[in-house]
PyMOL Python script that loads the backbone (N, CA, C, O; Angstrom):
from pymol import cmd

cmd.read_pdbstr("""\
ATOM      1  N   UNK A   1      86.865  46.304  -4.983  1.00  0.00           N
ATOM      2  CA  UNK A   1      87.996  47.212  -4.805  1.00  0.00           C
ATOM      3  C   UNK A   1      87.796  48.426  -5.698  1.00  0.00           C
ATOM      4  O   UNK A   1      87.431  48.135  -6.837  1.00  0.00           O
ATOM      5  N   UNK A   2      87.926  49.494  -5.487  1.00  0.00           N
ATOM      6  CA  UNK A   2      88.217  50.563  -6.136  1.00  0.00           C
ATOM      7  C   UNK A   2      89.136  51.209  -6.114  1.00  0.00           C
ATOM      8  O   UNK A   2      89.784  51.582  -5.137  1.00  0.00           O
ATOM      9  N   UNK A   3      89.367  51.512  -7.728  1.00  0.00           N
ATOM     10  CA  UNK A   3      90.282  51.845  -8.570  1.00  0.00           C
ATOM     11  C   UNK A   3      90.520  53.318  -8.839  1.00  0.00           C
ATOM     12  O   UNK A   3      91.548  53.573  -9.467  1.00  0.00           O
ATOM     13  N   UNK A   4      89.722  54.368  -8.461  1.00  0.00           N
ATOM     14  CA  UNK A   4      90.277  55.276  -8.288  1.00  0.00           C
ATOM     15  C   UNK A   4      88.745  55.937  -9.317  1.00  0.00           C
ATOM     16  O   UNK A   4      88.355  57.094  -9.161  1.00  0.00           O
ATOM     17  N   UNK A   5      88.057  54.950 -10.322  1.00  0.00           N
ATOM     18  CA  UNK A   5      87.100  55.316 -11.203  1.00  0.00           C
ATOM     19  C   UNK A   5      86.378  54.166 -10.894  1.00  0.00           C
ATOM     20  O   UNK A   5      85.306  54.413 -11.447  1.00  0.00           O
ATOM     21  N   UNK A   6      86.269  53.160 -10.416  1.00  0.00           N
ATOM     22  CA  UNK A   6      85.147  52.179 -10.629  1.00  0.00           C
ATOM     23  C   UNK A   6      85.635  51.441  -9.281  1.00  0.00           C
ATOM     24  O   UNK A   6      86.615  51.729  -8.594  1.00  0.00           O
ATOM     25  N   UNK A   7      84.277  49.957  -8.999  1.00  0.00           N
ATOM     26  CA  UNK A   7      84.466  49.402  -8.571  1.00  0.00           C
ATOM     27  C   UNK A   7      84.765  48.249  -9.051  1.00  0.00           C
ATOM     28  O   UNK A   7      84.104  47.835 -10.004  1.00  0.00           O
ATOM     29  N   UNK A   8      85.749  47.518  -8.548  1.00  0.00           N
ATOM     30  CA  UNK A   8      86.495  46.353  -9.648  1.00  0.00           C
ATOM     31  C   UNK A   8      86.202  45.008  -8.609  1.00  0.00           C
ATOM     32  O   UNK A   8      86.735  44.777  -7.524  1.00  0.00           O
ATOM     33  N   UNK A   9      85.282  44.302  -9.256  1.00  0.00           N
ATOM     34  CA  UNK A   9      84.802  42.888  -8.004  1.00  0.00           C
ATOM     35  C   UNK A   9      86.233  42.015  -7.788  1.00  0.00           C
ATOM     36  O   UNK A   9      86.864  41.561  -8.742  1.00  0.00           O
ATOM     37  N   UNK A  10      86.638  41.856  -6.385  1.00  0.00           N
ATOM     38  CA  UNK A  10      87.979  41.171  -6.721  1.00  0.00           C
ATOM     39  C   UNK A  10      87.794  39.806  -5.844  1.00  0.00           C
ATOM     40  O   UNK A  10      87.080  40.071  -4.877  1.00  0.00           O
ATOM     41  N   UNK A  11      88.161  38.552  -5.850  1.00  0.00           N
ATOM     42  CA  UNK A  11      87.841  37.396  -5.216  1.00  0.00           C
ATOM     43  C   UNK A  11      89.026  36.828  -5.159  1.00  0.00           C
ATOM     44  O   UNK A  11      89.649  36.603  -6.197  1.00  0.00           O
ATOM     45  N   UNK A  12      89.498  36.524  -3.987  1.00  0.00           N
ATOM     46  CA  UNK A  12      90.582  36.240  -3.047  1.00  0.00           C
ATOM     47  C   UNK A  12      90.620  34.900  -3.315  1.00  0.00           C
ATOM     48  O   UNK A  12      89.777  34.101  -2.907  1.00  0.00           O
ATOM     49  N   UNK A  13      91.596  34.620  -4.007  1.00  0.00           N
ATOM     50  CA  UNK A  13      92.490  33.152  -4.442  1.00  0.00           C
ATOM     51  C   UNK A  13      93.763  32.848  -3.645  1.00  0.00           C
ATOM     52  O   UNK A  13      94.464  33.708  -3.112  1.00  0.00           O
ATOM     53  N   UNK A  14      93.968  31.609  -3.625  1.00  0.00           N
ATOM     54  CA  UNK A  14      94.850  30.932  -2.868  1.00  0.00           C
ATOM     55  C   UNK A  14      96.364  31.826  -3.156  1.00  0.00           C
ATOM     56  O   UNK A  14      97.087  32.004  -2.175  1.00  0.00           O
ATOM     57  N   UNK A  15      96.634  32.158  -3.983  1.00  0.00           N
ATOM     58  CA  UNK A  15      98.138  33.269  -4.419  1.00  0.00           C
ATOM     59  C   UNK A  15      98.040  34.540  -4.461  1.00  0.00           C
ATOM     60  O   UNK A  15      98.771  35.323  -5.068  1.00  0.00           O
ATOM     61  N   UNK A  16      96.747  34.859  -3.540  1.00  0.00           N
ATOM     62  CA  UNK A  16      96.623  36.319  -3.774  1.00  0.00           C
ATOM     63  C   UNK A  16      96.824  36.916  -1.980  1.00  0.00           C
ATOM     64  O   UNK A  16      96.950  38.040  -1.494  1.00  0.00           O
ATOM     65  N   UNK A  17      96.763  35.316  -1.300  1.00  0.00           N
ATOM     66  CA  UNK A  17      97.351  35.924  -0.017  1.00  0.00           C
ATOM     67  C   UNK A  17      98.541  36.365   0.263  1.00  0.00           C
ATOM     68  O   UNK A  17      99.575  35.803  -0.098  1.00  0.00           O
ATOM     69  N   UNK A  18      98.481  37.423   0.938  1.00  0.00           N
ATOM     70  CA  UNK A  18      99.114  38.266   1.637  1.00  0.00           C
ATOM     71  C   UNK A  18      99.745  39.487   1.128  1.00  0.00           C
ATOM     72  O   UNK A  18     100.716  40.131   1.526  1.00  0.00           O
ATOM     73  N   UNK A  19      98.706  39.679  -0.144  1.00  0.00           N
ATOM     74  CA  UNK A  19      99.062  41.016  -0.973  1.00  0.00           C
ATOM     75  C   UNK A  19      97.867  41.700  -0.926  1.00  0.00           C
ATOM     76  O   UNK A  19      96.852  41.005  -0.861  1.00  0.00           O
ATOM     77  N   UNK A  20      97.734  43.022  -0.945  1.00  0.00           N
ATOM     78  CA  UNK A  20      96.792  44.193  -0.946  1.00  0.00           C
ATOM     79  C   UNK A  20      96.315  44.170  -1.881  1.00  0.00           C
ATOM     80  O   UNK A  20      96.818  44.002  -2.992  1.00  0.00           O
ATOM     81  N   UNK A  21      94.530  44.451  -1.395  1.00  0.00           N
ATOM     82  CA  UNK A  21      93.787  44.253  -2.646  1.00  0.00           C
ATOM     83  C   UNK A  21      93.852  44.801  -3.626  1.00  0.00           C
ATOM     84  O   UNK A  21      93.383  44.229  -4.610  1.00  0.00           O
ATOM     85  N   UNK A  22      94.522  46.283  -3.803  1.00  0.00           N
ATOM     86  CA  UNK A  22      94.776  47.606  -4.412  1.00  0.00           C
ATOM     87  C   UNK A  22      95.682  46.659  -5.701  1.00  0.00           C
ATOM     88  O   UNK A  22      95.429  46.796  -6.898  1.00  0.00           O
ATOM     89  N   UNK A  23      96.770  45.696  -5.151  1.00  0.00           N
ATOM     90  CA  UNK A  23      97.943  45.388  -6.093  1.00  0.00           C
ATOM     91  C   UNK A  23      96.675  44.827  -7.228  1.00  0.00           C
ATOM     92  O   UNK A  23      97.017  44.913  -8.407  1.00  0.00           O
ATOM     93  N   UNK A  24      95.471  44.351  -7.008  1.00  0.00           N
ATOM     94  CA  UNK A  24      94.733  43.732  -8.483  1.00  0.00           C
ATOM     95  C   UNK A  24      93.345  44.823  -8.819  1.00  0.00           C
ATOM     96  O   UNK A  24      92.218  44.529  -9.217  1.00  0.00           O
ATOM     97  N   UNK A  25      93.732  45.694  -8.601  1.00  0.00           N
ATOM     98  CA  UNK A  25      93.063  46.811  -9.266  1.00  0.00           C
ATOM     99  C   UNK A  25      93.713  47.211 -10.535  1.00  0.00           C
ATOM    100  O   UNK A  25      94.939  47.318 -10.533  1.00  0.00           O
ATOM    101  N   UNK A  26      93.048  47.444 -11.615  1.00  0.00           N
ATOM    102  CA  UNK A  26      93.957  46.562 -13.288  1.00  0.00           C
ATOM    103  C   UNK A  26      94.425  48.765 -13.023  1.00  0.00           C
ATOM    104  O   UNK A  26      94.764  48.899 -14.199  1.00  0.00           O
ATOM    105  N   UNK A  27      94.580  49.910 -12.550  1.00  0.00           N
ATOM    106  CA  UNK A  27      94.831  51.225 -13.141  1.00  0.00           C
ATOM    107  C   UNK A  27      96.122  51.177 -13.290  1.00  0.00           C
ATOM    108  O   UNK A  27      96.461  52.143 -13.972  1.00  0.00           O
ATOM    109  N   UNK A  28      97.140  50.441 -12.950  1.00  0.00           N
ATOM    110  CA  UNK A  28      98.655  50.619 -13.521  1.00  0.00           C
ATOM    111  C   UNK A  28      98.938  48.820 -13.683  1.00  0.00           C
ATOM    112  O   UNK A  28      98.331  47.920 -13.104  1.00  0.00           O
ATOM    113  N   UNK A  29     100.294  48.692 -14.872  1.00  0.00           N
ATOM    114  CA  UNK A  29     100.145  47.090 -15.149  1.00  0.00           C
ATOM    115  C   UNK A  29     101.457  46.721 -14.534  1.00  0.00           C
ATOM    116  O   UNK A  29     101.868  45.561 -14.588  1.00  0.00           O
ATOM    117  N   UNK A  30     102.342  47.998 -13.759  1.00  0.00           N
ATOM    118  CA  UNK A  30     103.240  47.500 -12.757  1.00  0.00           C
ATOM    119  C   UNK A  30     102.744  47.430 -11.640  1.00  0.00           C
ATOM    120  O   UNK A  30     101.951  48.344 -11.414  1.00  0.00           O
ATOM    121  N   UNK A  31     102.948  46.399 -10.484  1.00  0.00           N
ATOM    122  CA  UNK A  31     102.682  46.960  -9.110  1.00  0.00           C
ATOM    123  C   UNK A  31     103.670  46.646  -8.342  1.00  0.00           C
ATOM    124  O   UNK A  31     103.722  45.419  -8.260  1.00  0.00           O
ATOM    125  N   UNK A  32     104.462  47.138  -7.753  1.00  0.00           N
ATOM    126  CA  UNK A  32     105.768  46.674  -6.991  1.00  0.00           C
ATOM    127  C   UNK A  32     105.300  47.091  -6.050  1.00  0.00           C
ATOM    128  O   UNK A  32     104.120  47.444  -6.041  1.00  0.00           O
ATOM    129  N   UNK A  33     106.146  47.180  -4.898  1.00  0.00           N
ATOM    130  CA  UNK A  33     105.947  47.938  -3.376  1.00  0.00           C
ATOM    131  C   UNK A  33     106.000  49.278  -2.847  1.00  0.00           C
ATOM    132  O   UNK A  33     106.520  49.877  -1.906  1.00  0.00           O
ATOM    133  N   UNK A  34     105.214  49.515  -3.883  1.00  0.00           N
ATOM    134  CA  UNK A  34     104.988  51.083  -3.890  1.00  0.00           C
ATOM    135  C   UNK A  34     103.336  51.446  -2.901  1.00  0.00           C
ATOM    136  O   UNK A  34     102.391  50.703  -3.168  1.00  0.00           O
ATOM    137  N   UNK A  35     103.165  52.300  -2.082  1.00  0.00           N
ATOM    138  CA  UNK A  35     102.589  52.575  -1.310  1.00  0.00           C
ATOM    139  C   UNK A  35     101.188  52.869  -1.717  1.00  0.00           C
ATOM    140  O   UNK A  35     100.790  52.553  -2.839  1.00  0.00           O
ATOM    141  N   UNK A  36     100.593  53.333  -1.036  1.00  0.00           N
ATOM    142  CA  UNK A  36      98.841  54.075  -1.736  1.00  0.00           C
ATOM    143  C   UNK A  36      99.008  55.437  -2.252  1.00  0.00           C
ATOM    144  O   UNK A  36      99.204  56.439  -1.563  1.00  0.00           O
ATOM    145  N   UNK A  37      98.896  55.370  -3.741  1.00  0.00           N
ATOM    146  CA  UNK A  37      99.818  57.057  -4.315  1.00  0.00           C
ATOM    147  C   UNK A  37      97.933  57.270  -4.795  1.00  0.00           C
ATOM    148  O   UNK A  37      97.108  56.823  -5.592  1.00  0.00           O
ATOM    149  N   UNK A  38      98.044  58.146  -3.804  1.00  0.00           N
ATOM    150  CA  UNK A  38      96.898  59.009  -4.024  1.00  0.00           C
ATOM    151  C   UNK A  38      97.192  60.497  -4.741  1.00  0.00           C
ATOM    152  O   UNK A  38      96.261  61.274  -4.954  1.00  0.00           O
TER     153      UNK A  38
END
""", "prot")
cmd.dss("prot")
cmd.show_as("cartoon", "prot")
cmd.util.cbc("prot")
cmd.orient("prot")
């Protein structure tokens, strides 16, 4: 996944379904349901 500066290796765990890969990209330590803020 990339973070906006790197690529961040991310591996899909059983509680990580059905959330966007973006939400475990570590560049902010909130992630609510906020959209792709480019």
């Amino acid at each position: 996944v990339h973070n906006g500066r790197q690529f961040v290796p991310v591996y899909v765990t059983e509680n990580m379904v059905g959330h966007k890969l973006g939400e475990f990209s570590p560049t902010r330590t909130f992630r609510g349901h906020s959209g792709n803020k480019k």
